[in-house]
C-alpha positions in Angstrom: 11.7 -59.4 49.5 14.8 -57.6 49.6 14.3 -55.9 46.0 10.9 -54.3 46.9 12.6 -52.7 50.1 15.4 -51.3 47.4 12.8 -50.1 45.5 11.1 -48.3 49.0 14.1 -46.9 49.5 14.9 -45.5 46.2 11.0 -43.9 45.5 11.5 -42.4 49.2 14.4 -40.3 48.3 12.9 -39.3 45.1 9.6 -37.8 46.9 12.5 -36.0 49.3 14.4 -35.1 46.0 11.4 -33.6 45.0 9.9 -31.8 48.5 13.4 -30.3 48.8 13.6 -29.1 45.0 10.1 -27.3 45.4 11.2 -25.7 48.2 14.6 -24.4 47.1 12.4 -22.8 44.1 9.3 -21.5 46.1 12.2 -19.6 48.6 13.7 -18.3 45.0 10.5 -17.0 44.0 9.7 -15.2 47.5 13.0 -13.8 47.4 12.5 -12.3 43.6 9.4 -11.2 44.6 10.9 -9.1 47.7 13.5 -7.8 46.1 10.9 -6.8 43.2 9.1 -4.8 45.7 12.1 -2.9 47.3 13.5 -1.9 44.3 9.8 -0.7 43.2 9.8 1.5 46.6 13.0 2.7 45.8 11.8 4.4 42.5 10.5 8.0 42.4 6.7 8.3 42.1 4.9 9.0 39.0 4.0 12.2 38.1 1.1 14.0 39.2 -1.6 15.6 36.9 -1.1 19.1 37.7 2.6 17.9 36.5 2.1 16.8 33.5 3.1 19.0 30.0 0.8 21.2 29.1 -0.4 22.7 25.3 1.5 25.4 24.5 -0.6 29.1 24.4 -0.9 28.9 20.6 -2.9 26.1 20.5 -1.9 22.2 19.3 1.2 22.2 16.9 0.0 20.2 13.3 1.9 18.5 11.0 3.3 20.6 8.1 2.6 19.4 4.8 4.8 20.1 2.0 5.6 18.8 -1.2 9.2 17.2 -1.9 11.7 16.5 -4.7 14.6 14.4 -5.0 17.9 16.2 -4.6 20.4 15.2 -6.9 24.0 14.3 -5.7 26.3 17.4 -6.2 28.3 16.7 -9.3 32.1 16.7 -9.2 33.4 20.0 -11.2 35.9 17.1 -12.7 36.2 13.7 -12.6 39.5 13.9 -10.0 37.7 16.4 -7.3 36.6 13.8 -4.5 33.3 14.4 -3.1 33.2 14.4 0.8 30.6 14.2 3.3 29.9 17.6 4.5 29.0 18.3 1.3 26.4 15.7 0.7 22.7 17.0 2.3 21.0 15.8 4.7 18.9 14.1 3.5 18.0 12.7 -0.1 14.7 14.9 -0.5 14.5 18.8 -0.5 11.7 21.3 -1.3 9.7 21.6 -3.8 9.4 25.2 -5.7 5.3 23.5 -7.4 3.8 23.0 -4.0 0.9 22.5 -5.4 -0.4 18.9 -5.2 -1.2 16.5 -7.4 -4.8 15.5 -8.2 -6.5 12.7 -10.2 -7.7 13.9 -13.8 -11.8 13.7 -14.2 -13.3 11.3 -15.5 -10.5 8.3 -14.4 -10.7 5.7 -11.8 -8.6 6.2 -8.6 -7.1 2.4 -8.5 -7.3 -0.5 -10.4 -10.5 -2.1 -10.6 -12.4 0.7 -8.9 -15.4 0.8 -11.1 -14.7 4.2 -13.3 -15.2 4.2 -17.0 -11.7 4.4 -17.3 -9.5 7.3 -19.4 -12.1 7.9 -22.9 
């Protein structure tokens, strides 16, 4: 008899282990959840319509297109001159002078397995 009262005992504890755990982590939760809104309060509004940017007078800006070339690294004028970085460009592409571009030659397929008769 005495071992099934132990056990009573010890499953009782557990169930308030438990109650007590759930409750630590529902107050934990509320508390997030307040804190959550204040801060949200505390926040300035969003911005109204009349607000918002606007299209410039000249109408929607486009993308340029443009046709581009590599740009060569600037030789050395001897082997012992040290390149340094302000006089590398920006960036690896410049300008093309030929802006036109290129188009596919008649009478070709434009990929591989597209059905053309192929160059003749």
């Amino acid at each position: 008899m005495t071992s099934y009262e132990v056990a009573a005992e010890g499953s009782v504890f557990g169930v308030v282990a438990v109650l007590v755990g759930g409750l630590v982590i529902t107050g934990a939760l509320i508390w997030a959840v307040r804190l959550g809104i204040k801060v949200r309060r505390d926040e300035p509004r969003p911005p109204r319509r009349s607000e918002q940017p606007t299209r410039p007078a000249s109408g929607s800006a486009h993308d340029g297109r443009e046709m581009r070339e590599p740009d060569e690294m600037p030789r050395a004028a001897d082997g012992s001159e040290r390149l340094t970085p302000h006089r590398l460009n920006a960036s690896g592409t410049k300008r093309s002078e030929d802006q036109t571009r290129p188009r596919w030659d008649s009478g070709t397929g434009g990929s591989f397995g597209g059905g053309g008769p192929g160059r003749t």
